[in-house]
N, C-alpha and C positions, 0 to 999 in steps of 0.2 A: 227131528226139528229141535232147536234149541232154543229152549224158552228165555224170557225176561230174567226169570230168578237162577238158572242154571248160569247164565251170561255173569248174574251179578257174584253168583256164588265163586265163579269160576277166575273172576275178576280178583275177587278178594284175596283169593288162596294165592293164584300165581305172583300176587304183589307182596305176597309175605313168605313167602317160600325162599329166599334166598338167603343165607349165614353171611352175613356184613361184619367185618375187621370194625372191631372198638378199640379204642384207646384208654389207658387209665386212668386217663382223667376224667372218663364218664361214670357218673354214680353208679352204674350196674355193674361196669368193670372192675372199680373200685371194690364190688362188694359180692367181686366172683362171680360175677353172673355172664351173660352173653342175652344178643338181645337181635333175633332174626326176624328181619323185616323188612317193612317198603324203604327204600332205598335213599330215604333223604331224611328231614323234620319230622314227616308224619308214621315212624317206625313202629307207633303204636295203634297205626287204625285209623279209623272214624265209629261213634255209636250214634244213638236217639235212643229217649226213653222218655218214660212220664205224658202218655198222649193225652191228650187233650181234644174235645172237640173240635177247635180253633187254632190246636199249637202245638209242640214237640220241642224237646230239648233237645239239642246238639252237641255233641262234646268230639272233642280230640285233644288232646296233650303232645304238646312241639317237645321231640327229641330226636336228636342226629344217631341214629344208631353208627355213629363215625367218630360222636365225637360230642362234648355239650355245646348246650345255646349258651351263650355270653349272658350276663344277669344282667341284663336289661329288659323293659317288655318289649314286647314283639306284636306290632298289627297284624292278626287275623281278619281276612274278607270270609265272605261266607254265601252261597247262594243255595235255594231251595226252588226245583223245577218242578215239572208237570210230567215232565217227560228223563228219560235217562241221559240223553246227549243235550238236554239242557237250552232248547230251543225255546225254550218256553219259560224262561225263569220269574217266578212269582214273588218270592220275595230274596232280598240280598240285602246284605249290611256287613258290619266290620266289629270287631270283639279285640280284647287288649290282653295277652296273653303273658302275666307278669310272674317275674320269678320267684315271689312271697307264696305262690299256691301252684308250682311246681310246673308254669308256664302252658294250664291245663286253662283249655276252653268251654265254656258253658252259654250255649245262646239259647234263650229261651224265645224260639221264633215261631212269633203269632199272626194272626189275620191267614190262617188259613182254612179252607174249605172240611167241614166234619167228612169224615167217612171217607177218606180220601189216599191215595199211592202218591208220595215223592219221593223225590233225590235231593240227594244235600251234599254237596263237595266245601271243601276252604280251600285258601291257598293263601299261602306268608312268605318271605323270606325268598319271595320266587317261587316256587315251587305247589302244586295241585296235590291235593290229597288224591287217596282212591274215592270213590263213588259210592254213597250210602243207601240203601232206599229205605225209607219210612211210613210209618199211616196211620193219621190223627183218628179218635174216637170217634164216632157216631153222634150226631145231633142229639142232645138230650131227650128231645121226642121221638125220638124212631123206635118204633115196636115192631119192625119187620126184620128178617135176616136173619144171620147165627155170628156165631164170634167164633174162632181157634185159637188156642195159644199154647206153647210149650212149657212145662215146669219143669226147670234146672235144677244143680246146686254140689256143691262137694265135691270138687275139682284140683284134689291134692295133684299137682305138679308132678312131683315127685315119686308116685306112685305108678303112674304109666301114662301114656296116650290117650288124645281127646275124639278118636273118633266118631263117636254119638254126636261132636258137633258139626260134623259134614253131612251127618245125614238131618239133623235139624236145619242146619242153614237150605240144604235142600225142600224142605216143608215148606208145605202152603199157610202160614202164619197171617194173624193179626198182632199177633205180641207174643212176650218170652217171659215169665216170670223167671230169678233167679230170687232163690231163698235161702241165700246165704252160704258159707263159706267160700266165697269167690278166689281166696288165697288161704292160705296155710304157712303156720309164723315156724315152723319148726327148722334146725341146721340141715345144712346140706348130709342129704347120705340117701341115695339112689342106686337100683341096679342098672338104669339107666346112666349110660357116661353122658347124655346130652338133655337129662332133665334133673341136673343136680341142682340145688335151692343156690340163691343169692348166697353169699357169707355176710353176716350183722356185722357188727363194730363189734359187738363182744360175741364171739363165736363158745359153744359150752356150754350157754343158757337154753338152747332149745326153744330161744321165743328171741323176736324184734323189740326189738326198742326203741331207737329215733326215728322222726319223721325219717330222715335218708333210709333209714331200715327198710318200712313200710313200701317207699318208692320204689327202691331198687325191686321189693318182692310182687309190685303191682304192674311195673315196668315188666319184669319178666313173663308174667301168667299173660297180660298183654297181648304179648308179642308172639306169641302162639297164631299161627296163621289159622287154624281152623276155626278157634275161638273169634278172632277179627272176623272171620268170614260169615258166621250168625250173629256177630253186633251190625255187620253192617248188611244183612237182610231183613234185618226186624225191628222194630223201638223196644226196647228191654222197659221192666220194672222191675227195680234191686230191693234185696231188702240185706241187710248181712244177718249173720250168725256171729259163732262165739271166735271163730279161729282169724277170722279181719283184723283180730287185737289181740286174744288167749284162749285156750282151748277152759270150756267152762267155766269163763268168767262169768261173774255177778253183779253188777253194778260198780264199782268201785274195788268190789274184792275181787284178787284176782284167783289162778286155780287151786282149790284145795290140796291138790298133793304137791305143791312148791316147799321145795324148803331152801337153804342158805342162799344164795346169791340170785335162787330164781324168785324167792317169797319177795315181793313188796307190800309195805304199807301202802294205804288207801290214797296217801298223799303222793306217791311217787308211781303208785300204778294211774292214778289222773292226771300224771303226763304223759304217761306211755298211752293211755286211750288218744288223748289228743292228738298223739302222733297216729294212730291208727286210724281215726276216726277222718283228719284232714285228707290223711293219703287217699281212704276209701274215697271221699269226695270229689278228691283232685281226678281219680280212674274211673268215674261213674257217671254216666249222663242220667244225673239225679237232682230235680229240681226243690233243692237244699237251701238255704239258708247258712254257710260256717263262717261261723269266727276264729280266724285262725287263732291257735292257743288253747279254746277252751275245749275241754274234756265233755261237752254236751254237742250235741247235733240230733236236734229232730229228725227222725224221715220217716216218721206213723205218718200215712195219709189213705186219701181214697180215691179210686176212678169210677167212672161211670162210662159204661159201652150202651148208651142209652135206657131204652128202659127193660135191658133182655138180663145186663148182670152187671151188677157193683162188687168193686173188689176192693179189700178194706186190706191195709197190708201192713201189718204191725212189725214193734221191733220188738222180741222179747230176752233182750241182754239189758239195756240201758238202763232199765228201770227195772228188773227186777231184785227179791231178795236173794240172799243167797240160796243155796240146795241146803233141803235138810238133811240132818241126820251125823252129819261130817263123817260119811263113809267114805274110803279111799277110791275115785274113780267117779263116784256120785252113783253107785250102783250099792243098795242098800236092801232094808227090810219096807217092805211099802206100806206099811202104817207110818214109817217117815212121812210120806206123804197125806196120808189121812189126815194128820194133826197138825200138818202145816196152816192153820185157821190162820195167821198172822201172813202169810208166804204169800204174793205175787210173783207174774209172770211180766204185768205190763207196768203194774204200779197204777197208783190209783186213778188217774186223770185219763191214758192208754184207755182204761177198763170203760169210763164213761163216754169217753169220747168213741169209744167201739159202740156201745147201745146205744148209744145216740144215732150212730151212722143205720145198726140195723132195724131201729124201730120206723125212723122215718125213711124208709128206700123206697123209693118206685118200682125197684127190680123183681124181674121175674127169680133169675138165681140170686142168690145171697151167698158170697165167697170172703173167707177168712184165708188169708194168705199167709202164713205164719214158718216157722222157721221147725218146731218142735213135735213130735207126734202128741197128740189130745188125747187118742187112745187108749183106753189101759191098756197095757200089756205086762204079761206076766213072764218071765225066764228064769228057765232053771240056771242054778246057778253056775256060772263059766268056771268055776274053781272046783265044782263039785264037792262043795264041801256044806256047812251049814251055816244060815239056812237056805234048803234046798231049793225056795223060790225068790226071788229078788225082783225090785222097780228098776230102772232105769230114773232117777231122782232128779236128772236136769232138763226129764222131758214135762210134759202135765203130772204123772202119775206123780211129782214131787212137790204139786200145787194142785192139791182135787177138791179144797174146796173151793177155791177161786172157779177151776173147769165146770162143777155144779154149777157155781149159780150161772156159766156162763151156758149150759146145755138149758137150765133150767130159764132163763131168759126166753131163747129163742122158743122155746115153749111156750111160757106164757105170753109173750109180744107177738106170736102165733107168726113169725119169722118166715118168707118165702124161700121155699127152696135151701136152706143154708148148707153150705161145701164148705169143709177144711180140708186144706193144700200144706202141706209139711212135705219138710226134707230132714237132714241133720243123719239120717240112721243109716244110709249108705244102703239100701232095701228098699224094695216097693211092698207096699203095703195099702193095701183095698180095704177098708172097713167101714162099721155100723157104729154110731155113735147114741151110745143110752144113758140113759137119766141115771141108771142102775148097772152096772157091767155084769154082777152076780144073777142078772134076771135074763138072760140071753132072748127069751120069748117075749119082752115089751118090744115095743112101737122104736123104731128107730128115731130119732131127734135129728140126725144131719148124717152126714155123709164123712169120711175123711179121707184123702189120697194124698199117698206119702209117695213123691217116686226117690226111685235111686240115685245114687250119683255117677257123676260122668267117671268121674276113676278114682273118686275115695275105697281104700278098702273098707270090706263088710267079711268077717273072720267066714271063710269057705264051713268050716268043722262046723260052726250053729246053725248053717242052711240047712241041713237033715232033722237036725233036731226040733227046731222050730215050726217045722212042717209039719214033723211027725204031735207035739205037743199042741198046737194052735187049735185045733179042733174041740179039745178039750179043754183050756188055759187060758186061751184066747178065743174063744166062739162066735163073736163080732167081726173079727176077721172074717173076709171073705178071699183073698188073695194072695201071698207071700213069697216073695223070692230075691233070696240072698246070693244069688250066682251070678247075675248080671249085671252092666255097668248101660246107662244110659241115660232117658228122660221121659215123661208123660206129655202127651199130644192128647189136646182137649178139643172136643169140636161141641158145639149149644146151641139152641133154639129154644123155642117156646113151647117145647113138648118135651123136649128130652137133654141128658147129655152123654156123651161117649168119650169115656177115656182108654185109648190104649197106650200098653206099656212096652214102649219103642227102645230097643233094646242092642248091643253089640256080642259077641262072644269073645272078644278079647281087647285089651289094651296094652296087650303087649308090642302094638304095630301102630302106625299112624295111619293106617287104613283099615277096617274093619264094614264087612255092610250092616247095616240096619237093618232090626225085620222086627214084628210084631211080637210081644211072648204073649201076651193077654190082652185082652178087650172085654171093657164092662159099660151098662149102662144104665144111668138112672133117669127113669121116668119120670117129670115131673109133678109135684105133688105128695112122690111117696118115698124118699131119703132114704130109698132103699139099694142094694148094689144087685143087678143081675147079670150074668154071662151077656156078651153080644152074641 
C-alpha cells in the first residue's frame, strides 16, 4: 500500500528528476552551473517553515530552468488545503514576486487550525507548482502527545550525494531543523562531473561575493531533487552557519587564514554579508524581516510545540567576536578559550534574550538549537606535532566562559529538561554536559546532540582515533562516529526522548538506504544519555 507521504515523497522526486537545457542568459548558466528540475517557473521546489500554532510560511522562488523571468514582478496565487487534491481549500490569496529579492515568495499564511496536516500548491505565469505538505504547531495549551523532527545540516554540494534526504523525506515528521551550512561558498572542483559548484564572478577566491554569487550557489543546492523532496514533506526551521557567507566568519571579520585578494576589511566583507545574508532569505521559508542592502538580518527566534518543548534557535556567526588565539584554522591551545572572558558566541542581547526564553518556558523539554558543539572536546593534534592536544576555537571551547554561565543558568533557573542540538563538525556526537568537564562524576546539566552531516566531509583517518582517545579525553561523550554521512530523528513526550542516529554508507551514489547506527535516550528529568 502506498501511503500519503510516500505519494508526496514520490511526487517531489519525479518532478525534479529531469536535467532541463538552460541558456546563458540564466544566472546559473552564467555562473556555470546547471539547474535540474520541475519543468517550468517553479524549478526550485516549494518549502514551509517557521510553524506556528495558527500559520506557516510558504516559500518558492520563480525560475525557468529554460531560461530567466523578465524583471518585472510576477503574481503569485497561492492555496492551502485540508486535503492533498485540494478539495477542501482553506485558505488562498496571491503574493507579488519582484525582481529586487530574486523573484522569491514568502506567504506568511495564517487562520489555520494548531496541530494540523496541509497542502500548499502556487501557481504564476500559468503554470502549478508541485504539492507541499505542512503542519502548524500545537495549541499552546496542549500537554498531550509527542513531537518528531529531524536535525540536518552540512550539505557541501560538491562533496557527493544527498541520499540521507530520501530517506528523511521518507519519515514520519513534524518538523526538520536545519543548523546551518545549507550551501558552501567554495570554486568549483568535484570528483563528481555533475556536482561541480557554480563559477563566481571572480573565480580563484574560493569564496562568493555578489548577491548573483550567492543565487546562482542557492539556486543550485535547490534544485537537488531529493533535497526539494523533504522541504516539500516537512516545515523546516533554518538557522545558518558560517559557510552561507565564509567559512569561520566572525561578525564582520571575515576568515582568519585570508590573505591577498581573499582578506577583506570589515567594510567590504559588510557587503559580501548582505549578499549572503539577502540570498539566504530570498532561498529560505523563514519568517525574517530583510532589508535589502543591509548586512544585518535577525533570525534568533523561538517556537513552542505546546507545552511538551520550546525550541530557542540561535544564530551564533552574526554577532559574535572573533576566535581567539589567531591560530591558523581556529584550531589552537584551549586555554585560548579559557581566557576569552571578553569573547561571545551570541553577543549580548542573543545571550539575554535566550534566559529570558528559558527562565520563563511552560515546557516540559527545553531545546537550544544552535550551530556549534557546547561540548568540550579535546583532540590530539592532527599535525602531530606540538602541542599534543588542541580545542577546536570556533566551537564553545573558544568562548567557555560565556558556556559557563550559560550551563550554570540552567542550573540555577533550575531549567526543564534542557537539549543542545549542534551541527557544524560533520560527526555525531552524544554527550553530557557539566558545569566542570575535568570532574566527569558531577551531575550532568543538559544533554547535547550533535548529528552529522548529509555529505560534508569528516577526515576518515580521526574516526579511529577519537574513538580510541574519547574515553579518556573526552569522558562526557557517550557516542562518536565519524564514518557516516546522515541525520538524527528525534521522537518526545512527557516521559522520555529518543534519538536515533539515521545514517547512509555512502554518498557516492544518489541512492543509498537508510538504517539506524545508534539509539539513545533520555529520561525525563535526568539529562542523562542511555543506550535504547
Amino acid at each position: 500500500m502506498v501511503t500519503r507521504r510516500q505519494m508526496l515523497t514520490t511526487t517531489a522526486v519525479s518532478a525534479g528528476a529531469v536535467v532541463l537545457p538552460l541558456t546563458a542568459a540564466d544566472p546559473a548558466v552564467a555562473h556555470g552551473g546547471s539547474l535540474p528540475g520541475h519543468a517550468g517557473v517553479f524549478a526550485l521546489g516549494v518549502a514551509s517553515g517557521d510553524p506556528l500554532p495558527d500559520g506557516v510560511i510558504l516559500w518558492t522562488r520563480l525560475l525557468r530552468a529554460a531560461g530567466p523571468l523578465a524583471a518585472r514582478p510576477v503574481r503569485v496565487d497561492w492555496q492551502v488545503a485540508s486535503d492533498e487534491r485540494f478539495r477542501d481549500v482553506v485558505r488562498s490569496g496571491h503574493a507579488v514576486a519582484v525582481p529586487q529579492l530574486g523573484h522569491s515568495v514568502h506567504v506568511d499564511a495564517r487562520g489555520l487550525r494548531p496541530g494540523r496536516e496541509y497542502f500548499y500548491r502556487f501557481r504564476a505565469l500559468g503554470e502549478l507548482s508541485p504539492v507541499g505538505r505542512t503542519k502548524t504547531a500545537p495549541a499552546p495549551s496542549a500537554d498531550r502527545g509527542g513531537l518528531r523532527f529531524g536535525i540536518v545540516n552540512c550539505q557541501d554540494f560538491q562533496n557527493g550525494y544527498w541520499p540521507a534526504y530520501a530517506g528523511l523525506a521518507a519519515e514520519d515528521l513534524d518538523v526538520v531543523l536545519h543548523l546551518g551550512d545549507y550551501i558552501y561558498e567554495y570554486d568549483p572542483h568535484s570528483a563528481y562531473a555533475d556536482r561541480q559548484h557554480t563559477t563566481p564572478a571572480t573565480p580563484g577566491l574560493d569564496q562568493l561575493r555578489t548577491l548573483d554569487d550567492y543565487r546562482a550557489r542557492h539556486a543550485q543546492y535547490k534544485s537537488d531533487p531529493l533535497l526539494q523532496a523533504a522541504h516539500a514533506a516537512f516545515p523546516w526551521i533554518v538557522t545558518w552557519d558560517d559557510h552561507e557567507t565564509e567559512n569561520n566568519y566572525a561578525s564582520l571579520t571575515d576568515e582568519i587564514d585570508d590573505t591577498g585578494g581573499q582578506h577583506q576589511s570589515p567594510e567590504v566583507f559588510a557587503r559580501q554579508r548582505a549578499a549572503a545574508y539577502q540570498a539566504y532569505y530570498e532561498h529560505m521559508p523563514i519568517r525574517a524581516n530583510l532589508k535589502p542592502g543591509s548586512a544585518d538580518l535577525r533570525i534568533f527566534r523561538r517556537f513552542d510545540f505546546g507545552r511538551l518543548a520550546r525550541i530557542n534557535v540561535l544564530d551564533t556567526r552574526q554577532y559574535r567576536t572573533d576566535q581567539p588565539g589567531g591560530f591558523p584554522g581556529d584550531f589552537g591551545l584551549p586555554g585560548a578559550g579559557t581566557a576569552n572572558t571578553g569573547g561571545t558566541l551570541t553577543g549580548e542581547d542573543q545571550e539575554r534574550w535566550l534566559a529570558r526564553g528559558l527562565d520563563h518556558s511552560p515546557a516540559r523539554w527545553n531545546v537550544i538549537a544552535q550551530q556549534v558543539m557546547m561540548s568540550r572536546v579535546k583532540f590530539p593534534n592532527p599535525t602531530g606535532g606540538v602541542p599534543p592536544i588542541v580545542a577546536n576555537l570556533d566551537q564553545w571551547d573558544g568562548y567557555v566562559p560565556q558556556r559557563d554561565r550559560l550551563l550554570r543558568h540552567l542550573v540555577d533557573a533550575k531549567v526543564a529538561n534542557p537539549v543542545v542540538l549542534a551541527g557544524d563538525i560533520h560527526s555525531t556526537w552524544l554527550s553530557e554536559l557539566k558545569l566542570d568537564f575535568d570532574r566527569p562524576e558531577q551531575p550532568s546539566v543538559a544533554v547535547e546532540l550533535t548529528a552529522t552531516s548529509i555529505s560534508s566531509d569528516f577526515p576518515i583517518a580521526f574516526d579511529g582515533p577519537l574513538k580510541a582517545v574519547n574515553p579518556t579525553l573526552n569522558p562526557h561523550v557517550r557516542y562518536f562516529d565519524g564514518s557516516k554521512r546522515g541525520y538524527l530523528r528525534c521522537e518526545l513526550d512527557r516521559y522520555g526522548w529518543r534519538t536515533d542516529a539515521r545514517t547512509v554508507d555512502t554518498i557516492a551514489s544518489r541512492t543509498a538506504p537508510v538504517s539506524t547506527s545508534a539509539s539513545y535516550v533520555i529520561e525525563a528529568g535526568t539529562s542523562t544519555l542511555q543506550k535504547a
